[in-house]
N, C-alpha and C positions, 0 to 999 in steps of 0.2 A: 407133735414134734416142735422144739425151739422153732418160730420164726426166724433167728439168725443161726446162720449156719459159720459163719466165720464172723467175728464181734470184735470190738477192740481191745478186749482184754484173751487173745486169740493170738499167739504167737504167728497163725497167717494172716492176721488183718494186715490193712494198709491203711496207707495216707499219702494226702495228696499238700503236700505244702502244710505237714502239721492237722490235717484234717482226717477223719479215722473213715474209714471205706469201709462197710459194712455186706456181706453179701449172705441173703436171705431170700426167700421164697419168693417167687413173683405171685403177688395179689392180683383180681378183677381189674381193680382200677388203674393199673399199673399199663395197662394194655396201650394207649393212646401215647406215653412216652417211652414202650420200649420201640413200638412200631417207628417211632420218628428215628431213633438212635439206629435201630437196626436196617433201613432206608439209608439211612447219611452213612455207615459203614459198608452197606455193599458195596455206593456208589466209590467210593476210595479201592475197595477191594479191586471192583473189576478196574477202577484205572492201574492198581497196582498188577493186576495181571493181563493187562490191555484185551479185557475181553468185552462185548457189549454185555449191557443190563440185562435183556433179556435171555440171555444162558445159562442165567439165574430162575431155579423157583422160586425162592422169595422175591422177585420184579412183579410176581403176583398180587401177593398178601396181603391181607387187609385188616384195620385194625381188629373186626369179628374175627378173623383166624388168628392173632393172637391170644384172644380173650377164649377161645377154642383149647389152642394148646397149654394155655397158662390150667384151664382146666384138667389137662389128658394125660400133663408126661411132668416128670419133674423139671422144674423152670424157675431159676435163678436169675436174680438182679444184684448188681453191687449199690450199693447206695453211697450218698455221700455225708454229712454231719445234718443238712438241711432236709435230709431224705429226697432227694433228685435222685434219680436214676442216673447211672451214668457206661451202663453195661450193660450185656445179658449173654444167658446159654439154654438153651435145654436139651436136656439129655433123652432118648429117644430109646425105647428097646426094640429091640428089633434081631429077627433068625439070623443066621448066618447064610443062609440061601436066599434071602429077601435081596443081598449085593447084587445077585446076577453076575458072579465069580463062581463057574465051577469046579475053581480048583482051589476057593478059600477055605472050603471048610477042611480039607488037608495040611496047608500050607498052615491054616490057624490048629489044627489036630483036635478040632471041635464038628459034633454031629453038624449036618445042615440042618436043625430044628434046635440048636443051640440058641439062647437068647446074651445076645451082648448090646450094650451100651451106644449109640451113635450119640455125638457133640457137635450138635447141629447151630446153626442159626447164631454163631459167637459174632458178638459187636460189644464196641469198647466209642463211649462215644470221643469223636471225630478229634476234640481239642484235645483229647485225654489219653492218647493210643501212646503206647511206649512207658507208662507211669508203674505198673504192675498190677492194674486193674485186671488186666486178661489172666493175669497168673493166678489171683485170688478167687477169679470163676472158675477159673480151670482145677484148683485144689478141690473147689465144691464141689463141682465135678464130679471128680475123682474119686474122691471119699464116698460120696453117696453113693457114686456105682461099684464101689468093694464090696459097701455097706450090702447091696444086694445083690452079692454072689455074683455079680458079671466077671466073667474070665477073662474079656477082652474090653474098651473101649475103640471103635472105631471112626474117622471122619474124612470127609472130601474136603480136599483143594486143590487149588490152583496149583501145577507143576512152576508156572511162570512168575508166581507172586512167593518172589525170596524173602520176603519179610514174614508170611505164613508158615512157611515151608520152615524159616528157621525159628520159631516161636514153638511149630509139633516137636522139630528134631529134638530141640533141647528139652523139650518135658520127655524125651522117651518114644515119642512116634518111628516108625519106622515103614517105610515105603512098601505096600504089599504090592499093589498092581498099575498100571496106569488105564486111564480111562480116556479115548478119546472123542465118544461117540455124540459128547456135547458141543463141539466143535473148536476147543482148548483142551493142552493138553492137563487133563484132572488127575490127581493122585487119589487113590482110598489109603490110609496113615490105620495105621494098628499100634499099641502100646498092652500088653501086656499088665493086667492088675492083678491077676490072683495066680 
């Protein structure tokens, strides 16, 4: 497969002041600067949804469980002209009974051994949030999990972080359940791709 997934000859690239953003595979080596980006964005996140750090599983993770995942699931970076990282996503498959929703796989009208898409672990780094970096991940996204028959993309957040909440809405998300049992109140967001 192309290492670039979105390029600048790519009617969804971007730029950033003239600069082309490129969003491609995340590599090995890649691990040590998504880890720092995706650290400095939680920490913004849970101030944006006033929750502590540790109500987060990524409060965990270590740069090896990057270099883990960049291995295991599909895993996107944006890049920038100088190849800096300056984002990340990866995309996760996973049942539809794996939520611990018994009543999603109705609500989705998908078997509970349905496999769809989770968009886990999005950070945009810190100086760069609002540019359309996250949109350009999120296309990659998207496309790749059509590209493999997922019928649904699904993801958590934060019910109190408006800034999240309205970045799913406008791509398509739509509020399936809420979740409180991590002690905020959590949304799981469903979008519809096939």
């Amino acid at each position: 497969m192309d290492e670039n997934i979105i390029g600048p000859n790519d009617d969804s690239s971007g730029s950033l002041a003239g600069t082309p953003i490129i969003v491609r595979w995340a590599r090995l080596d890649d691990a040590e600067p998504i880890h720092r980006i995706v650290a400095s964005s939680m920490r913004i996140y849970c101030s944006n949804s006033h929750i502590r750090k540790d109500r987060l599983d990524v409060s965990c993770e270590t740069v090896d469980d990057v270099r883990t995942a960049i291995s295991s699931c599909p895993f996107f970076v944006a890049v920038d002209a100088g190849n800096a990282i300056v984002g990340s996503v990866r995309l996760l498959s996973r049942t539809v009974s794996s939520f611990g929703v018994p009543e999603l796989p109705e609500k989705l009208s998908l078997s509970p051994g349905t496999l769809v898409s989770y968009f886990s672990r999005f950070a945009v780094h810190e100086d760069l949030q609002g540019l359309g970096i996250g949109n350009l991940l999120f296309q990659a996204a998207a496309a790749h999990a059509a590209e493999q028959q997922c019928p649904f993309m699904l993801l958590h957040t934060s019910l109190s972080n408006e800034i999240m909440v309205s970045f799913y809405k406008k791509r398509g998300f739509i509020l399936l359940f809420e979740d409180p049992t991590r002690g905020y109140p959590r949304g799981l967001f469903g979008k519809m791709l096939l």
